[in-house]
N, C-alpha and C positions, 0 to 999 in steps of 0.2 A: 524775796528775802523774808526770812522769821522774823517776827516781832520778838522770839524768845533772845535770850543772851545766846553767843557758840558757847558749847561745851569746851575746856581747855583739855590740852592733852594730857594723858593720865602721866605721861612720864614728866610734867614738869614741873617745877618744884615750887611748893605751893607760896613760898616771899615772892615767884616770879611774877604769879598769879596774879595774888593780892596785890603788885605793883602795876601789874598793869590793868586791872580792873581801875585802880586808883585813878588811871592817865585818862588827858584829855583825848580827842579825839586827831587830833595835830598831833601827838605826842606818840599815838600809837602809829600814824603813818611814818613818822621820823624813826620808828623802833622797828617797824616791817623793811623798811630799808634799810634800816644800817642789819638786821638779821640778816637778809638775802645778802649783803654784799660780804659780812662778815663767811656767812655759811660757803659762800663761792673761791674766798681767799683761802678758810682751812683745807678747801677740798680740791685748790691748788698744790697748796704747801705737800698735801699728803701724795699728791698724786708724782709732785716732782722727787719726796723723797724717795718713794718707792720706786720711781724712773732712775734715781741716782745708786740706789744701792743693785738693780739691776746692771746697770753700766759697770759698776765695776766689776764686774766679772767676767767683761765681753774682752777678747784680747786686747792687745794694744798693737795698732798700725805701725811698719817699720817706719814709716816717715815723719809718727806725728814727737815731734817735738817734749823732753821734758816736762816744760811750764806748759802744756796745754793738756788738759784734761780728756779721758777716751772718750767722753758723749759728747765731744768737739764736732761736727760738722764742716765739710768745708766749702764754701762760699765763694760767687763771684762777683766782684767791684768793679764796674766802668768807672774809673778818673780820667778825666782827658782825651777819650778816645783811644784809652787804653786800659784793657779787661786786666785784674790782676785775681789770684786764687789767698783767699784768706778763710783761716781755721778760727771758724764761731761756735762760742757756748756761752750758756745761760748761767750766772751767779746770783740766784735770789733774782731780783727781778731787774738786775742790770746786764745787756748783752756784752760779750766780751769779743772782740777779735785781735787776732793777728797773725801777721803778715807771712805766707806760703812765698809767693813766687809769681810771675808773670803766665798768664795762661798763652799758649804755645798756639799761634793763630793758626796752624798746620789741620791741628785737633782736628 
């Protein structure tokens, strides 16, 4: 490791700088992770948006339901020793399901 200072990056902005030259050394570990966690949430967001505006354009299945969405998925649930078929999607960061039908043990 350098004994010099890291050079900052040219692209940022020199309050950010000077803020955090200013910080402790606790304080910049607390700012490197909340950046990483920060950086990986926007580049969720963007990636589901862009998954969502894609989706809508893909047809719509005869069977899927009004109130569920086309990047619906469909899903199988064991309750009780008994498998049932349910239609899952993602809203922001809560799963959503429901309820298809009994899966046909014939299949």
């Amino acid at each position: 490791m350098s004994y010099e200072p890291p050079t900052p990056p040219a692209s940022l902005p020199t309050e950010i700088v000077t803020t955090l030259n200013e910080s402790t050394p606790e304080h910049l570990q607390d700012v490197a992770t909340y950046a990483e966690e920060l950086a990986e949430h926007k580049e969720r967001e963007a990636r589901l948006e862009e998954g969502a505006d894609q989706d809508e354009v893909k047809e719509r299945p005869d069977d899927l339901p009004d109130d569920v969405p086309t990047k619906a998925t469909i899903t199988i649930k064991e309750i009780n020793d008994n498998r049932y078929y349910y239609w899952q999607w993602r809203e922001g960061e809560k799963v959503t399901s429901k309820y298809k039908g009994p899966v046909n043990p014939d299949e």
